[in-house]
Each structure stands twice: as structure tokens, then as C-alpha cells.
C-alpha distance (Angstrom), angle and dihedral (degrees) to the residues before:
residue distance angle dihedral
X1 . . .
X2 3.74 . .
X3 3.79 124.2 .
X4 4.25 114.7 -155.6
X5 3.86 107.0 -113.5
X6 3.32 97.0 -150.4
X7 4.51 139.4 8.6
X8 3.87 90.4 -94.1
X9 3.80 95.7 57.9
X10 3.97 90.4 41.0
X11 3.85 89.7 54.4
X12 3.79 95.1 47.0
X13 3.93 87.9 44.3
X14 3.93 86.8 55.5
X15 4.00 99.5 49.7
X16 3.93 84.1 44.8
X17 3.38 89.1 57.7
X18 3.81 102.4 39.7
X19 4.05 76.4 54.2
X20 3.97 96.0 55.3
X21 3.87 91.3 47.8
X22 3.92 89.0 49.6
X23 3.98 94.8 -116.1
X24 3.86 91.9 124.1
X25 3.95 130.7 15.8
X26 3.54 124.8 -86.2
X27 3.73 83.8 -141.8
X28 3.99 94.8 62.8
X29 4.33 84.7 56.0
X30 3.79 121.2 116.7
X31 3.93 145.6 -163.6
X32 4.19 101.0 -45.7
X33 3.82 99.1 7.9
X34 3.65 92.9 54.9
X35 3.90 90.4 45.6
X36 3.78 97.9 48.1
X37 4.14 83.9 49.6
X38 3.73 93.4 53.0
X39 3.92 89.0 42.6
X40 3.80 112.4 26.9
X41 4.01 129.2 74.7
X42 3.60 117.3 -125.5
X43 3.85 88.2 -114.7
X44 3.95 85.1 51.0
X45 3.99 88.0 47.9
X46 3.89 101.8 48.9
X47 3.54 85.3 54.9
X48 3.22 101.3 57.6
X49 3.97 101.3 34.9
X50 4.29 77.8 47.5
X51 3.97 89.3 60.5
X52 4.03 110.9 122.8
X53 4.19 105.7 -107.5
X54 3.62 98.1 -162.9
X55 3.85 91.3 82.5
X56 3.87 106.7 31.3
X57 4.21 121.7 95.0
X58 3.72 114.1 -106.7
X59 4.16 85.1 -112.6
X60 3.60 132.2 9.9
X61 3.80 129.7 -107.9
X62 3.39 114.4 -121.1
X63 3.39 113.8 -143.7
């Protein structure tokens, strides 16, 4: 399962996933959140919205 690597990618994982269990529109969705909902199980989704914060960069590098 996939972990967030970094706060911005957790965040967009959570409003994906509020999305997919019909707590927010899919309408209201932008850029990576809307991607990961049209791409990403629920499963997939928790995980990554579930990832611990405290230790993960605001963005990620891209190498």
C-alpha cells in the first residue's frame, strides 16, 4: 500500500477519500486530490490519507 511522502500528498489523499465515501463532492476536487480519486482504491486512499504527518516534508522533492 502507498505511504504519502510528504503533508501535501496526505491532505490531497484525505479529500480524495472523503470524496470516494461521498462525504464531500467530487465536484469540489482539484489537481492531485481529484487524480488520486479517479485513480486510487479506497483501500489505496485510507492509506495514504492514514500516513503519520509529524515526520513527512511539507512538499516532496522530485527527483
Amino acid at each position: 500500500m502507498p505511504k504519502a511522502k510528504s503533508k501535501a500528498q496526505q491532505q490531497a489523499a484525505g479529500a480524495a477519500l472523503s470524496a470516494k465515501r461521498g462525504e464531500t463532492k467530487v465536484s469540489d476536487l482539484q489537481g492531485a486530490s481529484k487524480d488520486m480519486y479517479e485513480s486510487m482504491s479506497e483501500d489505496e486512499l485510507d492509506e495514504m490519507a492514514s500516513t503519520d504527518r509529524s515526520d513527512l516534508p511539507d512538499t516532496a522533492d522530485d527527483d
